[in-house]
C-alpha positions in Angstrom: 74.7 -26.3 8.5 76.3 -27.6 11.6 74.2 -28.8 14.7 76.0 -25.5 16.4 76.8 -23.5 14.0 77.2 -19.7 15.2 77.6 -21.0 19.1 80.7 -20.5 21.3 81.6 -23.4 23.7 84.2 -24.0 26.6 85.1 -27.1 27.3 87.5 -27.9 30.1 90.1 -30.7 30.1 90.4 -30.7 27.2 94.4 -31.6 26.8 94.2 -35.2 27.5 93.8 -37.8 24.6 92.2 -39.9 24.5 89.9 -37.9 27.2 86.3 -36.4 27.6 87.5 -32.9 27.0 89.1 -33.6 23.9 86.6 -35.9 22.1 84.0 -33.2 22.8 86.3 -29.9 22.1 86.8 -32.0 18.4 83.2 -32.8 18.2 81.3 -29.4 18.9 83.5 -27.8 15.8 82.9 -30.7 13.6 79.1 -29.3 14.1 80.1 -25.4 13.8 80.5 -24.2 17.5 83.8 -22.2 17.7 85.5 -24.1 21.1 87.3 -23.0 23.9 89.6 -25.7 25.2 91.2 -25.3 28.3 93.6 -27.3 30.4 95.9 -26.5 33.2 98.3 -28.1 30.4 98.5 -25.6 28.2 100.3 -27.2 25.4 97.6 -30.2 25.6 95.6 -27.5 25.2 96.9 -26.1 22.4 97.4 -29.3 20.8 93.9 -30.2 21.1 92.7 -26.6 19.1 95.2 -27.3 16.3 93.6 -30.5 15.6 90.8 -28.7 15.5 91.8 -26.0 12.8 93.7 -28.6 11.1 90.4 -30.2 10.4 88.9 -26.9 9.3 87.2 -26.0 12.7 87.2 -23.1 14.6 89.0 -23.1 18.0 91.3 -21.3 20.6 93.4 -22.7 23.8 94.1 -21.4 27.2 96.1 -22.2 30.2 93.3 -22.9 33.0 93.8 -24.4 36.2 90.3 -25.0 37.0 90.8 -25.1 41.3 92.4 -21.5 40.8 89.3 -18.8 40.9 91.3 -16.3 39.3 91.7 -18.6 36.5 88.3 -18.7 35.7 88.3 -15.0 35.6 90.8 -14.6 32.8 89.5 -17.0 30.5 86.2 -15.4 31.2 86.6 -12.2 30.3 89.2 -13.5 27.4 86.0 -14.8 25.8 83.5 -12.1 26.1 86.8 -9.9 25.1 87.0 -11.8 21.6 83.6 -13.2 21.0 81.2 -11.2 23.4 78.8 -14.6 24.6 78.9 -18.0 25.8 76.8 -20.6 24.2 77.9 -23.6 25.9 80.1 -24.9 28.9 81.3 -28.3 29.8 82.9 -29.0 33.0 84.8 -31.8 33.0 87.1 -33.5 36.2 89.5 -36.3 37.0 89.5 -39.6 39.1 91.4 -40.1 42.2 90.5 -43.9 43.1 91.3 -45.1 46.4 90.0 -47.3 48.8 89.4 -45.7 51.9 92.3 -47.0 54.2 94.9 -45.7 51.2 92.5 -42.2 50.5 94.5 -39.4 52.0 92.9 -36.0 52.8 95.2 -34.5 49.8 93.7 -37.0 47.6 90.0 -35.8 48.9 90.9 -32.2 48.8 92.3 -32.7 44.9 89.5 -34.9 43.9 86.3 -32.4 45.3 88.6 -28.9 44.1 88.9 -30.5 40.7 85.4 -32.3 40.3 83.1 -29.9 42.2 84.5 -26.6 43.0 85.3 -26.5 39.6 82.0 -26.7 38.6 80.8 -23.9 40.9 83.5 -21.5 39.2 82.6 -22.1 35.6 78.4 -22.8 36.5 79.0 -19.4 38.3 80.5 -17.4 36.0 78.4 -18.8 32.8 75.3 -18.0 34.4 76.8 -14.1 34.7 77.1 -13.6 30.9 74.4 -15.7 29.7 72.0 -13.2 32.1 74.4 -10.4 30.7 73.7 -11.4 27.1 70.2 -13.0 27.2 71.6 -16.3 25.8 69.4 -18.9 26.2 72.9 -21.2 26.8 73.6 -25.1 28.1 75.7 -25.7 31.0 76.8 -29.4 30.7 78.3 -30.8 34.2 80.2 -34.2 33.7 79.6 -36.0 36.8 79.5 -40.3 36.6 77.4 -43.3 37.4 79.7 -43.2 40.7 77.5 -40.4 41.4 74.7 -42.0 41.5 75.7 -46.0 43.2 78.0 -47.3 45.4 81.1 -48.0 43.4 83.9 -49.5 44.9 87.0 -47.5 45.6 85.7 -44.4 44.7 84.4 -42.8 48.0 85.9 -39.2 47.1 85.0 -39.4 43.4 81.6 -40.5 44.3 81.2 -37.6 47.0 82.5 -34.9 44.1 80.4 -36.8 41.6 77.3 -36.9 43.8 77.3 -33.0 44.3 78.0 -32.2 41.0 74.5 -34.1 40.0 72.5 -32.6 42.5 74.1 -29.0 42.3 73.0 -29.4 38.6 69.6 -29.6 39.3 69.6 -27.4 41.6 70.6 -24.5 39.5 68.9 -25.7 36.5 65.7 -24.8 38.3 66.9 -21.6 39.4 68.1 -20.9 35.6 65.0 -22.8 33.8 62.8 -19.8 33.4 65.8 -17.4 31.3 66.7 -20.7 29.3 69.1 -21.4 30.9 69.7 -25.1 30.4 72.3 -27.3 33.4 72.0 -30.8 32.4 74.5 -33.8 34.2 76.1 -36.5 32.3 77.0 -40.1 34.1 79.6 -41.7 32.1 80.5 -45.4 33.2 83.6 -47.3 32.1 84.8 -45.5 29.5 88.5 -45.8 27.9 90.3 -42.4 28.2 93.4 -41.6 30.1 92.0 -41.3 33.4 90.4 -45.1 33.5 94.3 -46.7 32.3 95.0 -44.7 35.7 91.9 -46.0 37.3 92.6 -49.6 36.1 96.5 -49.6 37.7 95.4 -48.0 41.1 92.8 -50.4 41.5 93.5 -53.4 39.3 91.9 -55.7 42.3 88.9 -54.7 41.8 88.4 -53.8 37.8 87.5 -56.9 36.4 84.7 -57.1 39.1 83.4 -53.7 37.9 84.3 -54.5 34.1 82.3 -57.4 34.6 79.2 -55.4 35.8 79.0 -54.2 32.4 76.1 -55.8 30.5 77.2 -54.5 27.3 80.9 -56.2 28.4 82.9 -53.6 27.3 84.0 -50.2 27.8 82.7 -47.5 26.0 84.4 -44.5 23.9 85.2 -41.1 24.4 82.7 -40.0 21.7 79.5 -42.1 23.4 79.7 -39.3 25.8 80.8 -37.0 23.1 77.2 -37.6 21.0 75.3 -37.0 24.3 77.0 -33.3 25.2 76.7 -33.0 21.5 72.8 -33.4 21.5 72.4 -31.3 25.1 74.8 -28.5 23.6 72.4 -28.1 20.6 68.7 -27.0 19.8 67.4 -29.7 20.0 67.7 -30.1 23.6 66.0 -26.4 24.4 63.4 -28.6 26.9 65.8 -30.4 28.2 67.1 -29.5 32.0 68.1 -30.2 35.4 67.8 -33.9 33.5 71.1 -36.9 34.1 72.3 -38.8 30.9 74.0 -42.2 32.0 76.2 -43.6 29.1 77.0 -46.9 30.9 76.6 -50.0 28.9 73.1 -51.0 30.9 75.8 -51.3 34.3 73.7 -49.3 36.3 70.1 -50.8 35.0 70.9 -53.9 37.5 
């Protein structure tokens, strides 16, 4: 028997590849969860849940932008609809690196309605039905070790980053007593679609941050996979309002 066998997960952001979302989506039906995967591209989306049943797994798509509240609504009540719980969420985000003389207000705006507000909505809205079905459920919140050091370049991504960390713990104590579990992840470099965008915006200064790697590498989409994995599970029911850095030792200097 799968590690989540009998579970239902949403994972968001799930249409790009190689990409967080997808890597995770593919990984929580390998271990039995029926998934959720959403993306404000739909056909990504729906691209990502075929893989899925073409492996043998269990999985449905949806159109989601996650800034639009209304959004979250629909594919809310679209699951309890078809499968009356929610085991597991994972909010996911994007990167908008800038330094701070080329950051616009848009590009702040985008990066904290993507990476943070986005966050609130689904935290929000999970917290509703797990209470409304007394599921003892995991809320995993992707935030980055640009949430918790200076990075440079990243001032916007680091303030959405930041919150989402702390707005984890915060609700994880006001959850902890129902079982509600709200657990943060930090990934560091890690090679999906958004870092080949990371690496052209800011090609100055990527070899400096590369190089702050002691493992000297980038990791993979399923090194944070594994961790959401484990926090999604059982064998996690202690664990909350806890961060998991998955950063090749960068931020242990």
């Amino acid at each position: 028997m799968g590690r989540l066998e009998g579970k239902i997960a949403l994972v968001t952001g799930a249409a790009s590849v190689p990409g967080l979302g997808s890597a995770t989506a593919l990984r929580f039906a390998a271990e039995g969860a029926k998934v959720w995967v959403t993306d404000r591209d739909a056909a990504g989306a729906e691209a990502c849940a075929a893989a899925i049943r073409a492996a043998g797994g269990q999985a449905e798509a949806l159109g989601h932008d996650v800034t639009n509240e209304a959004d979250w609504d629909a594919v809310f009540a679209t699951i309890e609809a078809k499968d009356g719980k929610l085991d597991v969420l994972v909010n996911a985000g994007i990167a908008v690196l800038r330094t701070i003389e080329a950051m616009t207000f848009a590009d702040w705006t985008l990066q904290n309605s993507v990476n943070l507000d986005s966050v609130f909505h689904g935290t929000k809205r999970a917290v509703v039905l797990m209470r409304k079905t007394a599921t003892k459920g995991s809320i995993i919140n992707i935030s980055s070790t640009a949430g918790l050091v200076g990075v440079p370049a990243c001032g916007a991504y680091a303030a959405s980053k930041g919150g989402v960390r702390l707005f984890s713990k915060a609700i994880a104590v006001e959850t902890a007593k129902e079982g509600i579990r709200i657990n943060s992840v930090h990934p560091g470099m890690i090679l999906t679609n958004i870092q080949d965008v990371a690496m052209a915006d800011n090609a100055a200064n990527y070899d400096a941050v590369l190089g702050a790697v002691p493992m000297g590498c980038m990791g993979e989409p399923d090194d944070i996979a594994n961790v959401n994995l484990f926090l999604a599970s059982d064998e996690a029911k202690y664990v909350t309002g806890a961060e998991f850095v998955v950063d090749g030792g960068m931020t242990a200097v």
